[in-house]
Structure formats: C-alpha cells, structure tokens
C-alpha positions in Angstrom: 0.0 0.0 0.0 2.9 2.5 1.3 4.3 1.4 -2.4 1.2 2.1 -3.8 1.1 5.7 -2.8 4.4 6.5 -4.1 3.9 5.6 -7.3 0.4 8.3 -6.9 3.3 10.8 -5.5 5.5 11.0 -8.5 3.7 13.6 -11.0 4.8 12.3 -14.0 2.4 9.2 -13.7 -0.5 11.1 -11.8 -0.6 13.5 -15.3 -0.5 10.4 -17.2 -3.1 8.8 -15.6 -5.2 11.9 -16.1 -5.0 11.9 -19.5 -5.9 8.2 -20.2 -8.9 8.7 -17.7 -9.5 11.9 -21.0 -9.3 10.2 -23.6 -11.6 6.9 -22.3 -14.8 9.7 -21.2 -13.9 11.4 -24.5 -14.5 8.0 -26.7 -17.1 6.9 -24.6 -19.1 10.3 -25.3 -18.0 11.3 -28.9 -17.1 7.7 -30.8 -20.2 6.1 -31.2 -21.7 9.4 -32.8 -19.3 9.9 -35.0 -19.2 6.3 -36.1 -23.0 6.8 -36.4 -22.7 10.1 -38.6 -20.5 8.6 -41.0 -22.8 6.0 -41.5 -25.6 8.4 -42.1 -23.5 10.4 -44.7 -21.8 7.1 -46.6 -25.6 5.5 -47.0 -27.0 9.4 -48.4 -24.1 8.9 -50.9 -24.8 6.1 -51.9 -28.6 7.0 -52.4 -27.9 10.2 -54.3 -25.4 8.5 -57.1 -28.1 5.5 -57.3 -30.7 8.3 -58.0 -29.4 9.8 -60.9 -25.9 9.0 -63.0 -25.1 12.4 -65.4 -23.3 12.1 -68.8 -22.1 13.8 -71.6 -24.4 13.3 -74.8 -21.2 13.8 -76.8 -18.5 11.6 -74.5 -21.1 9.0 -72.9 -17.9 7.7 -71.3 -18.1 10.7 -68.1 -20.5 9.4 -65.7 -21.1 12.0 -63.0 -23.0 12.0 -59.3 -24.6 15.4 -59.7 -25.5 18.3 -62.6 -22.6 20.4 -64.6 -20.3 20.6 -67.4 -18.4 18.1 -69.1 -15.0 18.3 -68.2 -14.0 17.3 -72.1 -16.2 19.8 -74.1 -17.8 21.6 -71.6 -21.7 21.1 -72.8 -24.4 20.7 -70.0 -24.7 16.9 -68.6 -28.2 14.7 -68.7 -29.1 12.4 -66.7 -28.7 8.9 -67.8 -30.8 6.7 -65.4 -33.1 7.2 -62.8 -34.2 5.2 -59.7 -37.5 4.9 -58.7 -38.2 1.5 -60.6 -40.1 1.4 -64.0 -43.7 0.6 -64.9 -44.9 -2.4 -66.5 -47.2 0.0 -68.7 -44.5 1.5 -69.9 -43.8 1.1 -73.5 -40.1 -0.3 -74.3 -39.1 2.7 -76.7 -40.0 5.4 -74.1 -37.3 7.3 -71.9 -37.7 6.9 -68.1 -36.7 10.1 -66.0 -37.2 10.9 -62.5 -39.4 14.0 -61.4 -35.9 15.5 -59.9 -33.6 14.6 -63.0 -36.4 16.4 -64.8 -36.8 19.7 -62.8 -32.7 19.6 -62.9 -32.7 19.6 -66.7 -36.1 22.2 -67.0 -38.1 19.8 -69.0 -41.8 21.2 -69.7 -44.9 19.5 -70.6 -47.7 20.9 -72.5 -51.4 19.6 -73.3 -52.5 19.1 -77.3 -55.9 20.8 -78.0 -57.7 22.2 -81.3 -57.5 26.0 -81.4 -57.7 28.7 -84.4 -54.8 28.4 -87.4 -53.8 32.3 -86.5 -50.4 34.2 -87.5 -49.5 37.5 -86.4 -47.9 38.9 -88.9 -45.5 41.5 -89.2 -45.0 43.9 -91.9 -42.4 46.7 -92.9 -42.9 49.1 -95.8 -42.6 52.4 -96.5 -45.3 55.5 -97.5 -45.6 55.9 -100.8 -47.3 58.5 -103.9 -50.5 57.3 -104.9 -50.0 57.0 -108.7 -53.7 57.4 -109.5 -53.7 61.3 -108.1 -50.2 62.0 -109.8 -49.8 63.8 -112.9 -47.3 65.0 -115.8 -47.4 68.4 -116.9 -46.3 68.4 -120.9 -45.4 71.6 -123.5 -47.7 70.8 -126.7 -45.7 73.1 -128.7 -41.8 72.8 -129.6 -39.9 75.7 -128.8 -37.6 77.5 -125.7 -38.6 77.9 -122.1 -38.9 81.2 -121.6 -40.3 81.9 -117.8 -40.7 79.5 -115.5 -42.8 80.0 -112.3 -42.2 77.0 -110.4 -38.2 76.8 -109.7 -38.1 74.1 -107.2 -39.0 70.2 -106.4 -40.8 70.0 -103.5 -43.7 72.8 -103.9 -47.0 73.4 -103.9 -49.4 74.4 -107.2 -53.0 74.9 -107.0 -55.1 73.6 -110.2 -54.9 76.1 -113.2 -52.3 77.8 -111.8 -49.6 79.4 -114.7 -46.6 77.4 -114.2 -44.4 77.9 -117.3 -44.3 80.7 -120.5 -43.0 79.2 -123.7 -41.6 81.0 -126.6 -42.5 78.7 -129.7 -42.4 80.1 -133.4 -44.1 76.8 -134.5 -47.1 78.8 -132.9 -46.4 81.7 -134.1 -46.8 80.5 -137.9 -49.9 78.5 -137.1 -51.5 82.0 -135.6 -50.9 84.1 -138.7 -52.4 80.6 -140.8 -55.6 81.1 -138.3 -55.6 84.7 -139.6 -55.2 84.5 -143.4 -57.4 81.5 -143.5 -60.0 84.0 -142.0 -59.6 86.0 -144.6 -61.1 83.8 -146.6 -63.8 82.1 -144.6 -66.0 83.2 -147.7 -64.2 81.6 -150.4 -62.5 78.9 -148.6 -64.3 78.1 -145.0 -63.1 74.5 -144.7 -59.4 75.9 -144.7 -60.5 78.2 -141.4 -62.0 74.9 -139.2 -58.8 73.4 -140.3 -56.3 76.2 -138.8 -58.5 76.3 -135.8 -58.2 72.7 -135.3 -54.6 73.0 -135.8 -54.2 75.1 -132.4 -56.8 72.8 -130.5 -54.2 70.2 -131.0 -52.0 72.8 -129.4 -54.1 73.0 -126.3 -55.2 76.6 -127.6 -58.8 77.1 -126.0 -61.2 78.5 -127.9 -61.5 81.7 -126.5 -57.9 82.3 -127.6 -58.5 81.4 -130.8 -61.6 83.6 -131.0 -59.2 86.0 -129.7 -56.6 86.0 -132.3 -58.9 86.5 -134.8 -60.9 89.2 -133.4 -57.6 91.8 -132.3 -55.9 90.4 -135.9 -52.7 90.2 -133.8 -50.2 87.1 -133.0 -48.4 86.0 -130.4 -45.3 83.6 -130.4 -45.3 82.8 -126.1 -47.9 80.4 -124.9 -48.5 79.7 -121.5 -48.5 76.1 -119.2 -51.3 76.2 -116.7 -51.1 73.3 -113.9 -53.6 70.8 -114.5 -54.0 69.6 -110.7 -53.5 70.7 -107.3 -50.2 69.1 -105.6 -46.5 69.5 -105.2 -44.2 68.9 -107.5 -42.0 65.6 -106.9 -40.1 65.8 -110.3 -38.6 68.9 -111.9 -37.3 67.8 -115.5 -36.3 71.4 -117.2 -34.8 75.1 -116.1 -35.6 78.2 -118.2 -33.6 78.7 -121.3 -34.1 75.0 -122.4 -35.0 74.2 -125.2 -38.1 71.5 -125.7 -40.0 69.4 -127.8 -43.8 68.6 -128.2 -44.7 66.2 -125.3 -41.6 67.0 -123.2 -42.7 66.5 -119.5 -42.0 69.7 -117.5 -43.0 69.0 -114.3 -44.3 65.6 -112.2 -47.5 67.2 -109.7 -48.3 64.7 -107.1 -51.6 65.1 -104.9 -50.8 63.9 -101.3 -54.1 64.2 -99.9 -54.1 60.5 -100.5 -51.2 58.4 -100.0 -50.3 54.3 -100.2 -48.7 52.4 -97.4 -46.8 49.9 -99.4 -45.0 46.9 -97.4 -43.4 43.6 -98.3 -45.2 40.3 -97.9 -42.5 37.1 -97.5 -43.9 33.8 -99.9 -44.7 32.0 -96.6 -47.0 34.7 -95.4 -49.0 35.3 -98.1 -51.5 32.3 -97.2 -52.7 34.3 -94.2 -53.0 37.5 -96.1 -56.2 38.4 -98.0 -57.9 41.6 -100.4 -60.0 43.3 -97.7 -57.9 42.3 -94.4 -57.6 45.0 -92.0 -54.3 45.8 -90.3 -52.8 47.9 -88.0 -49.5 50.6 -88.9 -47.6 52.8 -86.9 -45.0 55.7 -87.7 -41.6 55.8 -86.4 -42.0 60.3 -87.1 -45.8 60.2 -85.5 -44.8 58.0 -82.3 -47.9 56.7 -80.1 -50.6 56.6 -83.4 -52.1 53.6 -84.7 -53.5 54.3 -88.6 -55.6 51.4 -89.8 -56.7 50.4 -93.1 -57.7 47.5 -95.5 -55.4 45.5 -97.7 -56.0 46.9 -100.9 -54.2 45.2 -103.4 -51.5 42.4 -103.0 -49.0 41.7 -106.0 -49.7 39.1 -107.6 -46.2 38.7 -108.8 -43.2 37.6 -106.0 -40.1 40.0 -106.1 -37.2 37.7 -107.7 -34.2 39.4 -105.1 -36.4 39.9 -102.2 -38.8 37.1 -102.7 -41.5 39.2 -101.2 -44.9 40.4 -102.5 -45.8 44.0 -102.0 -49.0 44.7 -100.3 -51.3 48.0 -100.8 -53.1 50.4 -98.4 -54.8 53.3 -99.1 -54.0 56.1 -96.3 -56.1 59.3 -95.8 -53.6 62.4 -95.8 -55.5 65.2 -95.0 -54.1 66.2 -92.3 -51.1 66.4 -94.1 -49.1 63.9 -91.4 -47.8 61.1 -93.7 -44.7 61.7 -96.4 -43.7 59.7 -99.1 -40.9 57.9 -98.4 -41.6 57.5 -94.6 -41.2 53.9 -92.7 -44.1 51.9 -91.6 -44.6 48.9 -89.4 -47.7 47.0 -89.6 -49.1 44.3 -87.4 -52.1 42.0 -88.8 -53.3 39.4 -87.1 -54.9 36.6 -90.0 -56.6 33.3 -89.8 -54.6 30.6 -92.2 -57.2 30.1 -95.3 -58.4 27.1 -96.0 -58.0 25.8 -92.0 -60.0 25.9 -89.1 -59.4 24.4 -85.9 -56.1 22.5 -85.7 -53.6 21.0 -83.2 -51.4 23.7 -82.9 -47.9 23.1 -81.0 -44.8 25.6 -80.2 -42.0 25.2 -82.4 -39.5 24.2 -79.2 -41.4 20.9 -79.0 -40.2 20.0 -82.3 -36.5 18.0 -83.1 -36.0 18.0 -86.8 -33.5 15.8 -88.4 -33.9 17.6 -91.7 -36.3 14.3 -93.2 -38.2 13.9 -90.4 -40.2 16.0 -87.8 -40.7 14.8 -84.2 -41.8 15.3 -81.3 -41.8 13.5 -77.3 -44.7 12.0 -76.0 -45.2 11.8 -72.1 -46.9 8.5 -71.7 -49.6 8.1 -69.7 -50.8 6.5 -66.0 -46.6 6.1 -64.9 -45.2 7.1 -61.8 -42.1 7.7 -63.0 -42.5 9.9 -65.9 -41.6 8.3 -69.5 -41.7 9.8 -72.7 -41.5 8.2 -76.2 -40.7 9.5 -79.6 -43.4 10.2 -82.3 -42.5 11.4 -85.9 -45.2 14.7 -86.7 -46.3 15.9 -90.1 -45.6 19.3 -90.0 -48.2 21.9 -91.5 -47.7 26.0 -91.6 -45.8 27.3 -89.8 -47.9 29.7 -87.4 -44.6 32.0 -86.0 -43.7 30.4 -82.9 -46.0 27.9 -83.9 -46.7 24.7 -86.0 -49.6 23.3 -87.6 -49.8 19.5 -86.6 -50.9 17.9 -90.0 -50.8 13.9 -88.5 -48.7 12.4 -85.5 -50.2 14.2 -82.7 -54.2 13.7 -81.1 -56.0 16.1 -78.9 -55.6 15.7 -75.3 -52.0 14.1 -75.4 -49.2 15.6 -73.6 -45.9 16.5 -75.2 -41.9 18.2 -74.1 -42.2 21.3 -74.9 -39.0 22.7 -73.3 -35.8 20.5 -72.9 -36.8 17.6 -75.7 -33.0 17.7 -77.2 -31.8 16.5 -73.1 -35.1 13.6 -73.4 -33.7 12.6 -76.8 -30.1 12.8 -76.0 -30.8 10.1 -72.9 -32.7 8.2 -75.6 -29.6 8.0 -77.5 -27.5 6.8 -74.8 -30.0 4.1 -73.6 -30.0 2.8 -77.1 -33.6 3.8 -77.7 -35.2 5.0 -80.6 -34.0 8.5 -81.1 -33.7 11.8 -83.0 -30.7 10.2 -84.8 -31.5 6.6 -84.3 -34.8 5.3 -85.9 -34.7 1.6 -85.2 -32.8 1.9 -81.7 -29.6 0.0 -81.1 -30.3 -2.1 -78.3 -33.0 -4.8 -79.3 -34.0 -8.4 -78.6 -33.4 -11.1 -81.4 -36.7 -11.5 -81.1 -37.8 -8.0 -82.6 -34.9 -8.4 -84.9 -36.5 -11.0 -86.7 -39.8 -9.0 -86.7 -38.2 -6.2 -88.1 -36.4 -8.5 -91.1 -39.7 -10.1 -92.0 -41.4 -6.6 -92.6 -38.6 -5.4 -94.1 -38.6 -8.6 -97.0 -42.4 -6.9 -98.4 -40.9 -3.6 -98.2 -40.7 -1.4 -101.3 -39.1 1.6 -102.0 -40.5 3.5 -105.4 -40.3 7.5 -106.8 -43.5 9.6 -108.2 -43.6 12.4 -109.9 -46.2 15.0 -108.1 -46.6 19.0 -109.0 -46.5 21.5 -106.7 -45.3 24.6 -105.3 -44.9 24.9 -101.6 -44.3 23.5 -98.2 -47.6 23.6 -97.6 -48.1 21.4 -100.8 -45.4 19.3 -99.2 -47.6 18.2 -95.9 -50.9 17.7 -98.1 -49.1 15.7 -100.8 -47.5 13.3 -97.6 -50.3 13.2 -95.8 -52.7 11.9 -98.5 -49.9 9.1 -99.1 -49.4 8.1 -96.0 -53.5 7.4 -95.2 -52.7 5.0 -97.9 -52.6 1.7 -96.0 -49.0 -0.3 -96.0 -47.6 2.8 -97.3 -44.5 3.1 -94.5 -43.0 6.5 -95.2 -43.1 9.2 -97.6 -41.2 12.2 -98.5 -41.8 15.0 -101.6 -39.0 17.0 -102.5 -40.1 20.5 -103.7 -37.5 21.2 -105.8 -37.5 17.9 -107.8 -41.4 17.9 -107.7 -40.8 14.2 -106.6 -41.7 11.8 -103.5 -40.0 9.0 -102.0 -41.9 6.3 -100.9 -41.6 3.5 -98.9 -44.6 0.9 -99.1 -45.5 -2.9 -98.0 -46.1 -4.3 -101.4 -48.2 -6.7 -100.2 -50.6 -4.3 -98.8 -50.6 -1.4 -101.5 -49.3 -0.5 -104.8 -47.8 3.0 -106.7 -50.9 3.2 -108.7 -53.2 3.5 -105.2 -50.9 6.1 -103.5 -51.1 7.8 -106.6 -54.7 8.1 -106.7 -54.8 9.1 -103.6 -52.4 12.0 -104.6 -54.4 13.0 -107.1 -57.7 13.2 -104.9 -56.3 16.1 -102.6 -55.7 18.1 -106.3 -52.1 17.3 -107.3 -51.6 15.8 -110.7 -48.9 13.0 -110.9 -47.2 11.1 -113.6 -49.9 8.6 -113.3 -53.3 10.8 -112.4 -54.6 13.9 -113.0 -56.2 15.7 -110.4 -60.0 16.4 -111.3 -60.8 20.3 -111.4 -62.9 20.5 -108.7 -59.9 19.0 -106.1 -57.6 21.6 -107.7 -60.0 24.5 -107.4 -60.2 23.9 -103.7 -56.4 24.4 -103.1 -54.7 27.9 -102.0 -53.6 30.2 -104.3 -50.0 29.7 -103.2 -50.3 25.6 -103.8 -51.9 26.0 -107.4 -49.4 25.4 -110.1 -49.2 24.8 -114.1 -51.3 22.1 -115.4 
C-alpha cells in the first residue's frame, strides 16, 4: 500500500493517468456518434449517385453524381438513369426520367388541343405617292422655255395655276395661218376649221382662238397652266431649255391621298387576304395607330427579295404622312383554308432535316416516361406549328428541354432523333423487323406543286394509304420518295390518292374540282 502511494506521488504518472482517464470519457461520449454520422452520410451517398448518374451526350464515357459541365467539351450533362423503378405500362421505346432529374434539366410538358390556325404577322414598308392622283405636266408646242414660275421640287401648285411661258415660233406661224385662213372664210371656210383645229391640238382654248382672230394680232409665247393641285415631286427642265412637243415639264403629285406599301414574304402570303384590316404605326408620328384594308396584294413575288408588295390606301388630310416615310404594320390573320387545328410551339419539335418529331409523355406512370413520335408538319404559325398527322388532342408532349429527353434516348439505345430503329433490341424483334422489311418497297413519283404547304398535303394523303410506311416529296424535284408494303398497297393507289387532294402525278390527273379547292399559293401549271 505505502508502495502504492508512491507511485500516486511522482507527477509524471498522476498527469499520465489523467490523461488516459480523458481520452476513455472522450470516446465513450464522442465515438459512437461519429461512427454513427458517418454512417448516415456514406448511405445518403450512396442514395444520391443511385438516384441519378449524369453524362455527356457527346463523351457518354463521363458518368457524374450530380448536374454540370463536361470536363471534355464543356456542354451541360443529362441524366442517364433514374431510380425509382419502372412501370410495366411503360412502353419499351419510351425514356424513363425521374421527377428530380427532370426539374434539374427544366423539361416542360404541354397539353394538345384544337384551337384557331392564327399568325400574327409583321409587316415593314414604306409610304408611298398614290400613282392614280399624280400627274405629268407636258409643252404641246416645240420651242424654248422662256419663264418658269415654279423653280423648285418640293412645292405646292393649285389647279390652273400658270406654271411655265413658252416661246415657240411653230405657234407663231400656225396664228398668222388662223388669220389668213380667216380672210377667206367666204371663199375657202373649210381651210378656217382646219387652222382652228390646228391650235386645238396645241391645247389653244377656244376663246384664244376667238381672240386671235378678233384683235388680228399674234403672239409667239404660250402659257402652261397646272392641270391639278399638288406639289411637285419631279422637276425635268430650267428656263432657257429648249423642248420638244410632249416634253414633260413637271411631275404634280396630290398627297391628300397616299399608299402604305409593305413587303409580304412567300410563306406569309397564305394568311394575307384583299379586304384584311391591319394595323400601322410611324416611327415620325410616335404613339398613333393608322388602320386600313389591304388593298391590293401583288400578284407577282419579287425575284431578289422574294417578297410580295402589299397596298393600303391612307387618308392624308391632315397632311401627317410623307412619301418615303417607314411603316410597321401588325395584322393578325386566320390561315385560309383551316379551321381548328392542333397547334404546338415550335421548341417541341427536333428536326433531323427528313423527319419532324416530337416527345410523347406516356400516360398512367409514376415515373414519368416519354417516347418519340415522328409529326407531319403543316404551316408554320410563327412560334408555332400546324400538326398535319402524328399528334391527337388531349396528349401531352416536351415542350422545353426535348434535345436533353432525346439525347438520354440516345444513350440508352432507344429509338431517337438520330436513331430510328434503336440500337439495343431483342433477337426476337430483330426478326420482326427482317420479315417486314422482306415486303418492303421503295418506289419515286412524280407529283406537281409549289410549296411547303403542298409538301404536308401531298405526304399526308400518301401516307393514309394503308401499308404505305414513309413518304417524302422533294419540292424542288417535284418528286416523292416512298416507302410501301407491297403486299398491302401499290404505286398506282398512292397515286390516286395523290391525285384526290388536287395534285396531278405522272400517273393521275387531279380532277378540277380538287384543284380549285387548293390555295392560291399551292396552285401550279397544269
């Protein structure tokens, strides 16, 4: 015992037992939490990077625990695969993606309805003279300009207002006829009508003439009276010149009316209509909306600017519109020929340059899925498509972020933008695919038209043809590819069926009442 306390005397092992005594109450309290935590933190780990994997769509060899950039080009990473477990409903083409891979890469949904075919159009033109209210002012006489009394383009005449003095001796000679053919009105009275009617020609009034004859005296100046109320836009001549009969002097323009004139694009024209009402503002009157009524479109399209130019009568009394001054109009037009369509934004469209398509979400999943459909495409409505075929009301389609669904398509080996027959499928399907594929025809037609929108009726009345797989019309070549079963269908009915919606083709002629029915813009030469 004495031995005992000793050992307790010496400091060095009474501090060293302290210690110890530290570090055994400071496991006891702290180590089992810790070991807990880490637990806690290695099983979230391993939750999160089963969740979602991220990959590059361009270098599907980065797999990646959470959202960025790819380290080797730097383009945004997609998810690849998603936990939550798939659905049995769930067909084997579609994409699977979880709700939080899909708020991560912003992917919006939209529901398919009917609504209105309706563009807002834009227009740009410029004010321009009405050419109906302008007029030429011309000398009738040969001879020099002696006075003129308008010296400058830009201003205003009233109607019968002396403009020009001419000195002409041609006149001069026809006068002194007029006076010894009235001399002999006795002997000779035919020769007097005749001198007379020599100065009418002249633009001589009668009262001149009567005149002439009456003081026995000639004159060699005649004078150039305006023959409308305006201002003068063209100024051909200064005094001194010397002019011929029919030389235009002046070019009087009356401004009280003017033309808006603006340029109509080919693709446009369709929703653009004699009669239409629009809307125009002034970038010089700021804040004023003038309306009007499509006057008068062109029927012939501008070769350089491929545009059409469409007319608008404007009211200038109030004196606020000038030639030459810009103009933006705004009309809002219903597509002719179409009524209620399945309209969809252009962002929910991937085209691959031969085919148009969209992503479908499937229905009745808990996980969300979506599966490619190929879309025929009709006009184009702005930010907007016509749906031709492909799509049916009530359906619910990406709208925002289909590239990111179609790029995980890709790299699941699914059918994709890029891949049409997917890359990863059973033997079984294989063998499906080879069977079809033995009937399968591929054939070329000749088909007239003009236009795109020519394009989506011509494919859509050959693909309603049954066994007919795929069809494509080139509008430059004025031919159409076609794929068919040819055990189901033949050239000769996808022809007819062609011809029904009013295209001719090298084996049918459309009848006239199918071709009347079409838009101006689709009706070609027959």
């Amino acid at each position: 015992m004495n031995k005992l306390k000793n050992i307790f005397r010496n400091n060095i092992v009474k501090y060293g037992a302290i210690l110890l005594a530290g570090l055994l109450l400071g496991w006891g309290i702290f180590g089992g939490g810790a070991s807990h935590d880490h637990s806690h933190d290695l099983e979230m780990e391993v939750t999160e990077e089963g969740a979602t994997v991220w990959t590059c769509s361009m270098h599907p060899q980065i797999k990646m625990d959470k959202p960025g950039k790819c380290p080797l080009c730097a383009m945004d990473l997609i998810p690849l695969k998603t936990s939550g477990g798939g659905d049995d409903v769930v067909d084997d083409d579609a994409i699977q993606m979880s709700k939080e891979a899909i708020a991560l890469a912003n992917i919006q949904t939209s529901m398919v309805g009917h609504q209105d075919a309706i563009k807002d159009v834009q227009l740009y033109g410029t004010i321009q003279v009405d050419e109906r209210l302008q007029q030429s002012q011309t000398s009738h006489v040969n001879g020099r300009i002696e006075n003129l009394y308008v010296t400058f383009t830009g201003e205003s005449v009233k109607e019968g207002q002396l403009i020009a003095k001419i000195y002409s001796p041609d006149l001069l000679t026809a006068q002194q006829e007029l006076l010894e053919a009235a001399k002999l009105q006795d002997l000779q009275p035919l020769l007097l009508d005749a001198a007379k009617e020599k100065l009418r020609l002249w633009k001589v009034s009668e009262e001149q003439i009567n005149k002439i004859i009456e003081s026995n005296s000639v004159s060699p100046y005649v004078n150039i009276h305006a023959n409308t109320s305006g201002v003068v836009t063209t100024k051909n001549v200064n005094q001194g010149d010397y002019i011929s009969q029919g030389s235009v002097l002046y070019t009087i323009s009356n401004l009280s009316r003017l033309w808006a004139i603006f340029d109509a694009y080919e693709t446009d024209l369709p929703f653009l209509k004699v009669g239409d009402q629009l809307e125009y503002t002034l970038q010089s009157v700021p804040g004023k909306v003038y309306k009007g009524r499509i006057a008068f479109i062109n029927p012939m399209i501008d070769a350089n600017s491929r545009t059409a130019k469409i007319r608008v009568e404007a009211d200038n009394r109030d004196r606020n519109l000038k030639p030459e001054m810009y103009a933006t109009a705004q009309i809002t037009a219903p597509l002719k020929g179409y009524g209620k369509e399945i309209v969809i934004p252009k962002s929910a469209v991937l085209w691959t340059g031969k085919r148009s398509i969209v992503y479908v979400k499937q229905p009745n999943t808990s996980t969300p899925a979506f599966k490619l459909r190929e879309v025929v495409l009709g006009p184009s409505l702005g930010d907007q498509y016509v749906i031709m075929s492909g799509l049916e009301n009530g359906e619910e389609i990406v709208t925002n972020g289909a590239f990111t669904v179609d790029a995980s398509a890709q790299l699941e080996g699914k059918v994709s933008m890029m891949n049409n027959d997917g890359s990863t499928v059973q033997s079984g399907h294989q063998h499906g695919n080879m069977e079809n594929s033995a009937n399968k025809t591929h054939d070329m037609l000749k088909v007239s038209g003009n236009c795109e929108m020519c394009k989506s009726r011509i494919e859509k009345a050959a693909k309603s043809v049954k066994g007919v797989i795929s069809a494509n019309w080139d509008v430059n070549a004025k031919v159409i590819h076609l794929d068919f079963d040819s055990k189901v269908t033949s050239k000769s009915n996808i022809s007819k069926a062609i011809a029904n919606v009013g295209h001719d083709t090298e084996l049918d002629k459309a009848s006239k009442a199918a071709y009347d029915e079409l838009p101006s813009c689709c009706l070609y030469d027959r």
